[in-house]
Rosetta silent file (secondary structure, phi, psi, omega in degrees, C-alpha in Angstrom):
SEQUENCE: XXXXXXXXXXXXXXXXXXXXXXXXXXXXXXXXXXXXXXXXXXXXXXXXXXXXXXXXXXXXXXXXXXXXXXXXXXXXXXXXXXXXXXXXXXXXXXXXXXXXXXXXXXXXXXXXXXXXXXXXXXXXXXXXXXXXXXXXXXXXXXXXXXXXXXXXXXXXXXXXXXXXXXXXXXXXXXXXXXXXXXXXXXXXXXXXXXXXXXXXXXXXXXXXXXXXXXXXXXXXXXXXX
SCORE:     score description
SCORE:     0.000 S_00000001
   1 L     0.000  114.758  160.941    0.000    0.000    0.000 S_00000001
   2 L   -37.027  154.658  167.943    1.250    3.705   -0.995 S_00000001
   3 L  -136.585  149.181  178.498    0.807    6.523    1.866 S_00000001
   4 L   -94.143  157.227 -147.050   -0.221    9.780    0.597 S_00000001
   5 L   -42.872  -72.213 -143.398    1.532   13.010    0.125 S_00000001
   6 L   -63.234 -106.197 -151.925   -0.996   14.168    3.460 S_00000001
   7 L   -20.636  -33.158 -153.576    0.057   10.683    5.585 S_00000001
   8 H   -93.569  -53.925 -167.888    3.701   11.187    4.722 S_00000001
   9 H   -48.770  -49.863 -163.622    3.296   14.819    5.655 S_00000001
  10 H   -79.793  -50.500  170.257    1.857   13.815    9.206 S_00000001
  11 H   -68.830  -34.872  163.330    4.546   11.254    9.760 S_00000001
  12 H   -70.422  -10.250  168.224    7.989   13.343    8.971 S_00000001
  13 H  -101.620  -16.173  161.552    6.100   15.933   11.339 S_00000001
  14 H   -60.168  -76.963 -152.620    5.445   13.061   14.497 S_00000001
  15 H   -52.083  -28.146  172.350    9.006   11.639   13.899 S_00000001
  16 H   -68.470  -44.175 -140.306   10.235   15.370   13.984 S_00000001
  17 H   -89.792  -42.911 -166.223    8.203   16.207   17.208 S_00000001
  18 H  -111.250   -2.303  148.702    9.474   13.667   19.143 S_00000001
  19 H   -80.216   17.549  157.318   13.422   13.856   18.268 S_00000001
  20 H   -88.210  -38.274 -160.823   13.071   17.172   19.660 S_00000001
  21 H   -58.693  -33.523 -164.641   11.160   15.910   22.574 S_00000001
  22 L   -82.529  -50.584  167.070   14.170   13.065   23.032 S_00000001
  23 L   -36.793  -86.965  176.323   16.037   16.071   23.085 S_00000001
  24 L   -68.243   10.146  175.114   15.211   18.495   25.216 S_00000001
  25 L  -108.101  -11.849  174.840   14.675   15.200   28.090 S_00000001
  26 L   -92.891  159.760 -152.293   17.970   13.999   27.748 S_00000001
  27 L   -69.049 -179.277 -159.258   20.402   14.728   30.552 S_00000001
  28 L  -150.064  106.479 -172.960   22.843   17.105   30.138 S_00000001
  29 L   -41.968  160.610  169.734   26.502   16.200   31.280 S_00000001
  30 L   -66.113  164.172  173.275   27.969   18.188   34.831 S_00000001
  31 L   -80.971  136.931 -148.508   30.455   21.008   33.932 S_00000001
  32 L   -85.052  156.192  163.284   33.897   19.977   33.149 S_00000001
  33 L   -21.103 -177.646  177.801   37.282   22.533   34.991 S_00000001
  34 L  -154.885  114.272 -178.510   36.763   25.887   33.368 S_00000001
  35 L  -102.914  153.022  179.810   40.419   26.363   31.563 S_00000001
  36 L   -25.202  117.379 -178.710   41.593   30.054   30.922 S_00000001
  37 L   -40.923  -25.509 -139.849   38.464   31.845   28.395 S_00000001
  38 L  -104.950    6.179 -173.172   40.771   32.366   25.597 S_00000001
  39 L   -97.638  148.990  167.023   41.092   28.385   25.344 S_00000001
  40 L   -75.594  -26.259  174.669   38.913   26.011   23.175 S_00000001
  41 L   -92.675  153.933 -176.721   38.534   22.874   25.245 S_00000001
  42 L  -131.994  -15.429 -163.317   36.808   22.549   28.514 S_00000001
  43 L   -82.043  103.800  163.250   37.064   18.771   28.533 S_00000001
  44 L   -80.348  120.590 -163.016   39.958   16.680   30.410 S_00000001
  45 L   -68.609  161.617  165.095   41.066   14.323   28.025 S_00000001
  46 L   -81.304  165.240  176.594   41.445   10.464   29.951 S_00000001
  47 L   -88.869  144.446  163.663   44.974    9.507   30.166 S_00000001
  48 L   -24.366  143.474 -178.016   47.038    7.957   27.303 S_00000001
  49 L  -110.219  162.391  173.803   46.594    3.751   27.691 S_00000001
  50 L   -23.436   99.137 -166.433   49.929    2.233   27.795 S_00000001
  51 L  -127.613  161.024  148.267   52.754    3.998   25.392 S_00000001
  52 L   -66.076  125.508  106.086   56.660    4.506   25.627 S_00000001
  53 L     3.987  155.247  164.204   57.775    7.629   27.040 S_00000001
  54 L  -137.053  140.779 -171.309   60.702    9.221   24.404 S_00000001
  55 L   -66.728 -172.148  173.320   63.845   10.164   26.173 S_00000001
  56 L  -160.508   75.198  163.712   64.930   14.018   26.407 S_00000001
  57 L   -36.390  137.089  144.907   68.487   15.516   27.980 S_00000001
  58 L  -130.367   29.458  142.356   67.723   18.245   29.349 S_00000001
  59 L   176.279 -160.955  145.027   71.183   18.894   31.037 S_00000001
  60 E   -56.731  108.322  157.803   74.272   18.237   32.517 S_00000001
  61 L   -96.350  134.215  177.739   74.035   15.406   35.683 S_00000001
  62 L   -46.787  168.727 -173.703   75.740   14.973   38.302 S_00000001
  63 L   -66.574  -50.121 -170.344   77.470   11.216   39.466 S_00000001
  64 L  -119.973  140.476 -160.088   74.722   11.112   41.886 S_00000001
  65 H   -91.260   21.838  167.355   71.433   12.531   40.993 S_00000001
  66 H   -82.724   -9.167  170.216   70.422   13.388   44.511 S_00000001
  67 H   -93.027   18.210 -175.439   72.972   16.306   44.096 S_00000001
  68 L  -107.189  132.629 -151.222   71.104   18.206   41.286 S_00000001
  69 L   -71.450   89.210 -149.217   70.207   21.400   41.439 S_00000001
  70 H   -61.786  -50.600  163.427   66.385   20.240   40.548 S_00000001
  71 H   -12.178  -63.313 -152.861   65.168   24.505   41.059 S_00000001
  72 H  -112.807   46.430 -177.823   67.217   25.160   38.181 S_00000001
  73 L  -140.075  127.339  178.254   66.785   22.041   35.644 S_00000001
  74 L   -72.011  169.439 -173.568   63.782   22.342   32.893 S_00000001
  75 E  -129.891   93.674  154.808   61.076   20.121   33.062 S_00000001
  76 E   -25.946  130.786  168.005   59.365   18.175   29.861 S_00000001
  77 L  -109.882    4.033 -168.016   55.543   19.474   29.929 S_00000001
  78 H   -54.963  -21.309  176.561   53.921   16.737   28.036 S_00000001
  79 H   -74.523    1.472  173.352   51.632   15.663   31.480 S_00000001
  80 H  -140.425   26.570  170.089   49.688   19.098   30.950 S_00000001
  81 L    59.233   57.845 -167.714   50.139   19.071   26.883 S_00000001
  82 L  -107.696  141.734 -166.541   52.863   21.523   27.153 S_00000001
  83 L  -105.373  157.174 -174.021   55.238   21.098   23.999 S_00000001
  84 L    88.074 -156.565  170.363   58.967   21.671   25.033 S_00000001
  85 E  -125.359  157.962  174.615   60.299   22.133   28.387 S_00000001
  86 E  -108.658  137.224  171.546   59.431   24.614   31.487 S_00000001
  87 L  -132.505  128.287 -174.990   61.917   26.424   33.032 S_00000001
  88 L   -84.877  -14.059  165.186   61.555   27.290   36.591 S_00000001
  89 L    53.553   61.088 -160.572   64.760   29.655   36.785 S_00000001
  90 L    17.767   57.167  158.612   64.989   28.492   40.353 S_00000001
  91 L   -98.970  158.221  158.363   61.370   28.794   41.482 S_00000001
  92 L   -97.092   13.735 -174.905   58.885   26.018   42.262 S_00000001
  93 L  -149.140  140.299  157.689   56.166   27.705   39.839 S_00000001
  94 E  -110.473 -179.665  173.375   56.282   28.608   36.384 S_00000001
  95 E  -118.021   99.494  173.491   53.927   30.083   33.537 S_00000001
  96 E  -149.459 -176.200 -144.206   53.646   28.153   30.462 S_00000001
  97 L  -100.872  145.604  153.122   51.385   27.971   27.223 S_00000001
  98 L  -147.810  134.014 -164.004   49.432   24.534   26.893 S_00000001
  99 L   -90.770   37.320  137.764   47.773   23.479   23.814 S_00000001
 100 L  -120.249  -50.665 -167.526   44.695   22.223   25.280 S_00000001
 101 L   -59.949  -60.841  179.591   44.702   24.584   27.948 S_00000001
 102 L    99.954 -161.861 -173.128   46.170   27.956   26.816 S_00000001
 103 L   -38.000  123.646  178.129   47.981   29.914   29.726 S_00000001
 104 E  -146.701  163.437  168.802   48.350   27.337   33.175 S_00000001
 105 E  -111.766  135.759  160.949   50.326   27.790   36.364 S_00000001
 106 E   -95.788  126.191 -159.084   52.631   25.240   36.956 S_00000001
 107 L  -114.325  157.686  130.112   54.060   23.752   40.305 S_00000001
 108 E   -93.507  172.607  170.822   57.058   21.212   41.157 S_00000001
 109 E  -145.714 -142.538 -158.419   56.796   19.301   44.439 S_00000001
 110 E   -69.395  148.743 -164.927   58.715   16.395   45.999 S_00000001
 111 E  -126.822  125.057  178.575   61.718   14.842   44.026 S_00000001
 112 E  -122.564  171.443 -172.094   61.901   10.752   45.086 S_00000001
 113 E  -141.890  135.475 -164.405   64.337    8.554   44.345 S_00000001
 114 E  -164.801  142.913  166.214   64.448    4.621   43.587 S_00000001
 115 L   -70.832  103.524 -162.471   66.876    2.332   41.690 S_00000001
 116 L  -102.938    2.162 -157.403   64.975    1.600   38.543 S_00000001
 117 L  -136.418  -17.157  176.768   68.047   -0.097   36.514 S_00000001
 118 L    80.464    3.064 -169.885   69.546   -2.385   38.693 S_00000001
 119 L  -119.060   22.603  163.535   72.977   -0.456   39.061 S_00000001
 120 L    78.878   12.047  179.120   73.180    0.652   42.295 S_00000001
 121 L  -136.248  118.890  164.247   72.586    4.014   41.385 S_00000001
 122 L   -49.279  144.285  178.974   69.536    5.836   42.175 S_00000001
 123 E  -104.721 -163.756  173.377   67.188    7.599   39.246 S_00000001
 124 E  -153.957  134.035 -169.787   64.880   10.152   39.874 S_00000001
 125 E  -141.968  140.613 -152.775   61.520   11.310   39.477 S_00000001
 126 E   -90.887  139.491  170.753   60.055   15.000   40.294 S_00000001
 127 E  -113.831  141.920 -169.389   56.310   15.205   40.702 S_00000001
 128 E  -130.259  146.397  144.891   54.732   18.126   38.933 S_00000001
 129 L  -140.494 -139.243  176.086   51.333   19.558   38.159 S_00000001
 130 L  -148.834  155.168  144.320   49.605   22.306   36.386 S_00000001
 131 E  -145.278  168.393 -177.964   46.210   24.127   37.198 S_00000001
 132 L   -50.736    3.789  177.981   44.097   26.578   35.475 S_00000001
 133 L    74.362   -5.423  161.768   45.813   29.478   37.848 S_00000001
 134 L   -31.740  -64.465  178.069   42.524   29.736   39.863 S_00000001
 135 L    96.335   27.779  172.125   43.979   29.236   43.092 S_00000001
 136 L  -171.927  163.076 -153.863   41.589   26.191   44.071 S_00000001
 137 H   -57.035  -24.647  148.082   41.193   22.913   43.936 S_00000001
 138 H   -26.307  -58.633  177.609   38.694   23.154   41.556 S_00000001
 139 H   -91.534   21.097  150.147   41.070   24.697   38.637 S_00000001
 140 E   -66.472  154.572  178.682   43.415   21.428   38.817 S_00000001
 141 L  -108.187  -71.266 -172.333   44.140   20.243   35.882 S_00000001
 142 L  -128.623  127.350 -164.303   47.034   17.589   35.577 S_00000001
 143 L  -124.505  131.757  150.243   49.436   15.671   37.887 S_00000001
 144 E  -178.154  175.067 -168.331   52.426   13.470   36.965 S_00000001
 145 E  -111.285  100.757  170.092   56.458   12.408   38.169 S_00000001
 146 E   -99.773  145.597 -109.715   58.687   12.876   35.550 S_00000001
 147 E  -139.649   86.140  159.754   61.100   10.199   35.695 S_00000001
 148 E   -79.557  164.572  159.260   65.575   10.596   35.064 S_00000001
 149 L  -139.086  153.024  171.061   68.360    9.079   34.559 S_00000001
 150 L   -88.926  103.349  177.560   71.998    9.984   34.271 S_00000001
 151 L  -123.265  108.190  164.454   73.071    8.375   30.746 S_00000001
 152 L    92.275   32.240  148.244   76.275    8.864   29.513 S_00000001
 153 L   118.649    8.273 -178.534   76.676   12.201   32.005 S_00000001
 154 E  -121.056  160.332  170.227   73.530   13.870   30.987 S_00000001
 155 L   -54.865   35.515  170.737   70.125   14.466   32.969 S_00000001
 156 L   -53.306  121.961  176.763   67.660   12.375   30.675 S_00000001
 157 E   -94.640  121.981 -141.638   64.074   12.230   31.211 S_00000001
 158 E   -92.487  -33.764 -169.935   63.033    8.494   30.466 S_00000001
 159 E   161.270  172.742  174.959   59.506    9.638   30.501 S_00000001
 160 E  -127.351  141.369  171.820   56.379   11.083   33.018 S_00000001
 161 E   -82.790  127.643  172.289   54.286    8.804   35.210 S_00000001
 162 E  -123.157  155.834  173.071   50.785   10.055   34.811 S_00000001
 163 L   -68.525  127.816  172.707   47.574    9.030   36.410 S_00000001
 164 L   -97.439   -6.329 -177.910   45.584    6.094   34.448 S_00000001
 165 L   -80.630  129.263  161.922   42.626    5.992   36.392 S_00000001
 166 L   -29.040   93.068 -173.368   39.785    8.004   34.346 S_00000001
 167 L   -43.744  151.395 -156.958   37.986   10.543   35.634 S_00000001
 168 L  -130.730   18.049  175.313   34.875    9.702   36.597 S_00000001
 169 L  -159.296 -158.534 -175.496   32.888   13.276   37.753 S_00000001
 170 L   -49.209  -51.314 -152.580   34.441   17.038   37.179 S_00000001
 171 L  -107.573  121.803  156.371   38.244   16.734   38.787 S_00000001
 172 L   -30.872  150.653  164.562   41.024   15.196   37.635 S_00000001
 173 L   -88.592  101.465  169.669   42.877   12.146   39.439 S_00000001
 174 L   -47.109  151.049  165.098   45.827   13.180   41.499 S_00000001
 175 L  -116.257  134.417 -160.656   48.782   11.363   41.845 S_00000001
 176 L   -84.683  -73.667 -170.723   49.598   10.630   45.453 S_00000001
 177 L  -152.004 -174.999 -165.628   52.795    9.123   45.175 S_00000001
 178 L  -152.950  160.708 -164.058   55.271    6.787   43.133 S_00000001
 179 E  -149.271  119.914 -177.084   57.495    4.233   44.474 S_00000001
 180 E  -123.795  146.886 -169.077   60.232    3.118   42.185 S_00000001
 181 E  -142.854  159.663  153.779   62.156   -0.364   42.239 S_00000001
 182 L   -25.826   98.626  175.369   63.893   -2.748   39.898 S_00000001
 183 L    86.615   13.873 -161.365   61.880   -2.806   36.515 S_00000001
 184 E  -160.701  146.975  162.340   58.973   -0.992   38.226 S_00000001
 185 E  -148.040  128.615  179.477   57.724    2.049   39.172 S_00000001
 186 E   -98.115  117.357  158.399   54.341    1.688   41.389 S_00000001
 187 L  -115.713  102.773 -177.452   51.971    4.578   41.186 S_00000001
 188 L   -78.153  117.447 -170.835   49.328    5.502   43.566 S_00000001
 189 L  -111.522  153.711  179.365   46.475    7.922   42.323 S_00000001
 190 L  -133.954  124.934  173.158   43.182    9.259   44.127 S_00000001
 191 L  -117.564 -179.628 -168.793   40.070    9.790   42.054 S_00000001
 192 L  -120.157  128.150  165.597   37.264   11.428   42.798 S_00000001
 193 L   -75.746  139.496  143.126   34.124   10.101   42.924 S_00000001
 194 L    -3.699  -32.050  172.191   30.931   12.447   41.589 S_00000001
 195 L   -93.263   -8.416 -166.653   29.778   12.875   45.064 S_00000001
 196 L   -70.472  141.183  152.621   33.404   14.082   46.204 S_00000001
 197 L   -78.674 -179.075  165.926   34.422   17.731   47.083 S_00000001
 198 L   -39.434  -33.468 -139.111   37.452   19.513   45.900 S_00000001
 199 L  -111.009    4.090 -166.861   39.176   18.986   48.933 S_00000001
 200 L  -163.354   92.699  177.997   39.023   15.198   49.385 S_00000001
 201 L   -75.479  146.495 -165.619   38.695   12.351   46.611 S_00000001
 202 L  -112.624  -28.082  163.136   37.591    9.390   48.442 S_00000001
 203 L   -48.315  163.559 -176.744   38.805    6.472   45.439 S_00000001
 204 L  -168.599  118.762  167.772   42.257    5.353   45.625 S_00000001
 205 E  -105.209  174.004  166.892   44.169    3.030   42.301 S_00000001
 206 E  -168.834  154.653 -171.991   47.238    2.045   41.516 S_00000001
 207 L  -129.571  142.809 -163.282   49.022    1.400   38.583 S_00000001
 208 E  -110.062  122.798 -176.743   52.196   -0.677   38.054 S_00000001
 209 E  -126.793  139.647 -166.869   54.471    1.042   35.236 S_00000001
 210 E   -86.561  146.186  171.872   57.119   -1.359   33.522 S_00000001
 211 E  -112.029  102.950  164.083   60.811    0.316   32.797 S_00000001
 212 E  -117.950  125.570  158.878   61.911   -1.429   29.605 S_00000001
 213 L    64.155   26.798  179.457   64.861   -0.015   27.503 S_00000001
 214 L    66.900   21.238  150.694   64.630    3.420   29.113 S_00000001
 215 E   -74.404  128.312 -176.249   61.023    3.229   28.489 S_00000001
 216 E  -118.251  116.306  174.409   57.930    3.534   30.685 S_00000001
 217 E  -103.339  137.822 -167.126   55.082    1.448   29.900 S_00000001
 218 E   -81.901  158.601  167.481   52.001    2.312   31.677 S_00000001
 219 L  -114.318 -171.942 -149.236   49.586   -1.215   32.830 S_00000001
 220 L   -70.194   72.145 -154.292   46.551   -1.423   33.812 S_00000001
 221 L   -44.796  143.281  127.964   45.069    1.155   36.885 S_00000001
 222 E   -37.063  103.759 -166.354   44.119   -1.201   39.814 S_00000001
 223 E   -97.414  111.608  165.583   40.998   -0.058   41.589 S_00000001
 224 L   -86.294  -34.074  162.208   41.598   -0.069   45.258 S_00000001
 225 L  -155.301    0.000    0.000   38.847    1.323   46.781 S_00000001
């Protein structure tokens, strides 16, 4: 049976009515950080699934790298999509451009140390982050440890430890701390559940990241609780 001009007219105007209808009833995600206006993204990407790290010098090291002046040694920005290195000009906070972001303030924090190599010589790895310049817990952005070695006399960065668990509401997943051993570097991250505030993610992962070949491959995040 045919349907006539009028029937087809009355059905492309039902079928219309109610994918608006579908529309205006479906939810509407929560609001994402709020990065600097002049930026295009508001969205924090999930973190990169397991890749190699690419090496970098970025100076002269010392024999032992617990003597290096860490103030005044740049810092690879790739955990907050920064291209290049930041230089802190012996500060713990910089200013630098990020191409998701646009304009972020940048922090170091605690510099740990673990043999990762087997030679009886400590590496090292700096934990960093970035935020939106806000001044609250709200405008974090990005956390990660990026992770040297002394090879052939220079400061090479083997790669950054990043958080793998996903975000799962508004706020990024911090990284609490990193623990590095033979072959291994164990990282513990805190996410935030959807019900969490700013000031206190109640989830807690971990992620096990293999060192092959000066390389860091990320596994699997671990949900602890």
């Amino acid at each position: 049976m045919t349907l006539s001009i009028t029937n087809t007219g009355r059905i492309a105007a039902l079928t219309g009515a109610v994918l608006v209808a579908a529309a205006c009833g479906s939810p509407q995600p929560g609001p994402r950080i709020s990065p600097p206006s002049h930026t295009s993204s508001t969205t924090l990407e999930p973190p990169s699934r397991p890749s190699p790290a690419t090496t970098k010098a970025v100076g002269a090291a010392p024999e032992n790298l617990r003597d290096t002046a860490w103030p005044n040694m740049p810092i690879p920005g790739d955990f907050c999509d920064i291209p290049g290195l930041i230089h802190f000009n012996g500060k713990q906070e910089a200013t630098a451009s990020s191409q998701t972001w646009g304009t972020v303030h940048i922090y170091r924090s605690d510099v740990v140390y673990g043999d990762i190599d087997g030679d009886q010589r400590d590496e090292a790895a700096v934990h960093i982050g970035c935020d939106n310049g806000g001044g609250t817990g709200a405008g974090q952005i990005a956390y990660g440890a990026v992770v040297f070695r002394n090879i052939q006399g220079r400061l090479t960065a083997l790669g950054t430890v990043k958080p793998q668990k996903e975000p799962s509401g508004v706020h990024c997943t911090l990284l609490a701390k990193i623990v590095m051993t033979v072959g291994k570097i164990t990282a513990h991250e805190q996410w935030y559940r959807p019900t969490d505030s700013n000031c206190c993610p109640t989830g807690t992962a971990s992620t096990v990241w293999e060192v092959r070949n000066d390389q860091l491959i990320a596994g699997v995040p671990h949900i602890l609780s």
